[in-house]
C-alpha positions as MATLAB code, in Angstrom:
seq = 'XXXXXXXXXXXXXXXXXXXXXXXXXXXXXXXXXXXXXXXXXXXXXXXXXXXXXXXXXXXXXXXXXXXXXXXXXXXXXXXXXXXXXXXXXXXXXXXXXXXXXXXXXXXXXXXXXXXXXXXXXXXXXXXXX';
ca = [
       0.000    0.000    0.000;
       2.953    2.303    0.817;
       4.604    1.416   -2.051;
       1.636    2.429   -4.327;
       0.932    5.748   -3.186;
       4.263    6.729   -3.045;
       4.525    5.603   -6.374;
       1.519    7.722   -7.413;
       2.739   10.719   -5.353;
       6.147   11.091   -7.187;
       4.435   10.138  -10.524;
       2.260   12.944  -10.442;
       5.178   15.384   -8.826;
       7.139   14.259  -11.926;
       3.483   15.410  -14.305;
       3.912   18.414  -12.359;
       7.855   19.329  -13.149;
       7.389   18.306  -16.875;
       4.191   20.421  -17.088;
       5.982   23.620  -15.761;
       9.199   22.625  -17.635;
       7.244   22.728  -21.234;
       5.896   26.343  -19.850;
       9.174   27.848  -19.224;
      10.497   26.794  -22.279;
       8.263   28.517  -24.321;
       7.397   31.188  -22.477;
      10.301   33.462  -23.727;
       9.745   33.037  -27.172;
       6.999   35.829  -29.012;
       5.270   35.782  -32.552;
       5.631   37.975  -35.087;
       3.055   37.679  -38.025;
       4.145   37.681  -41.624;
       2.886   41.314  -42.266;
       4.853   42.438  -38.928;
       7.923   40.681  -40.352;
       8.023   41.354  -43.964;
       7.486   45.929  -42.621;
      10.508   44.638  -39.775;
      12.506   43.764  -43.349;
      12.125   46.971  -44.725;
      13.711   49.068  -41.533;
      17.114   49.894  -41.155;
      17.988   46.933  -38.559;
      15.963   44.085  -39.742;
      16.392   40.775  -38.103;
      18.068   37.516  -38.716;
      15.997   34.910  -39.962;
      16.637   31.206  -39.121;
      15.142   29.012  -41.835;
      15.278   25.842  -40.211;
      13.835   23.442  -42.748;
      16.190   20.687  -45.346;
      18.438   22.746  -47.801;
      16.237   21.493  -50.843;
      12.789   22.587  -48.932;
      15.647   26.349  -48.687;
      16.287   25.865  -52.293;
      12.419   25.169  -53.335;
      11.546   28.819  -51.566;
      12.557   30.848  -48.829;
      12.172   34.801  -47.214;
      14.903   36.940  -48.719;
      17.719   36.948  -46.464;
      16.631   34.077  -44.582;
      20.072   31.468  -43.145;
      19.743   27.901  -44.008;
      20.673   26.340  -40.675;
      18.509   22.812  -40.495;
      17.086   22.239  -37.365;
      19.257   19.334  -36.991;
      22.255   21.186  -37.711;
      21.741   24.589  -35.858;
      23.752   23.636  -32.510;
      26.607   22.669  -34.311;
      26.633   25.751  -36.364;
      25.750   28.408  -33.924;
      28.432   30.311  -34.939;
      27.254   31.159  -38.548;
      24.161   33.238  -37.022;
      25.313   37.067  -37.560;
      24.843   39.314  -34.765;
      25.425   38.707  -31.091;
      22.961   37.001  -28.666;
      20.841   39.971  -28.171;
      20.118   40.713  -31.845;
      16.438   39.791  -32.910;
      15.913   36.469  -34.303;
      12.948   35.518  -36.596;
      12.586   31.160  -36.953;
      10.629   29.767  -39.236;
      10.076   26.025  -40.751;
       6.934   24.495  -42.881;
       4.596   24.399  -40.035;
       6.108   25.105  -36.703;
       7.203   21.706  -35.023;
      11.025   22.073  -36.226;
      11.424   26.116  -35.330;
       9.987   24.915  -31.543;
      13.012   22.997  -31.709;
      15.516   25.413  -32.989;
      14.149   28.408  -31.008;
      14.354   25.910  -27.566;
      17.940   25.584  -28.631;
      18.853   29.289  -28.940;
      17.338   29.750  -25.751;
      18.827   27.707  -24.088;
      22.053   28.762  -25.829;
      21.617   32.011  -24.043;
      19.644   34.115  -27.533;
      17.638   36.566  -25.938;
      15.440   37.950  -28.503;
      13.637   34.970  -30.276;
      10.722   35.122  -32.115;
       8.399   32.615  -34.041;
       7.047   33.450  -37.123;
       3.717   32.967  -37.091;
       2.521   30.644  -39.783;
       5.657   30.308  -40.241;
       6.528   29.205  -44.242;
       3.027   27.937  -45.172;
       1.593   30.948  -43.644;
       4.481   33.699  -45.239;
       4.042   31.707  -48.839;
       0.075   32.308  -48.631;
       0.590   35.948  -47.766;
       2.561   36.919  -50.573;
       0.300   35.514  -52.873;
];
């Protein structure tokens, strides 16, 4: 009897920790919408875009100045991302699941100023249709 409800005590304390875990990693990353970012690309200090799809879904169609860095690839290659660790950051893939990944990793990499683009290429391909 002991046995099971300590069991059920530290699996639901565990629920707890992975539920507040999956907040916090999220919780610093904001959306900009396609028509946000494509006025952002016009200023004087645009930001970096991470496209973090395959190189032939990059070569099939990407945003203008976007950085091919797969999302498999990006914490290897760091490096190649211009700018410093406060400079926006704009991450986009087909439909979101892969830039979740990549934008986790800057985070936690210490990038202070990421953003998902909303949509993200399905959603920037529609709009400037």
């Amino acid at each position: 009897m002991i046995h099971i409800f300590s069991s059920r005590v530290l699996l639901t304390a565990l629920l707890l920790l992975s539920g507040i875990a999956c907040q916090a990693e999220t919780s610093n990353i904001e959306t900009i919408t396609p028509a946000e970012l494509s006025q952002r690309l016009k200023e004087p200090n645009p930001p970096i875009i991470l496209d973090v799809r395959t190189r032939d879904e990059y070569s099939s169609g990407h945003i203008d100045t976007a950085l091919n860095l797969p999302h498999d690839e990006l914490e290897r290659r760091l490096g190649e991302i211009p700018g410093n660790k406060t400079s926006e950051i704009v991450v986009y893939c087909r439909s979101g699941k892969r830039a979740r990944i990549a934008e986790n990793i800057l985070i936690e990499k210490g990038y202070q100023n990421v953003k998902d683009l909303a949509g993200h290429w399905q959603g920037w391909s529609s709009q400037a249709k």
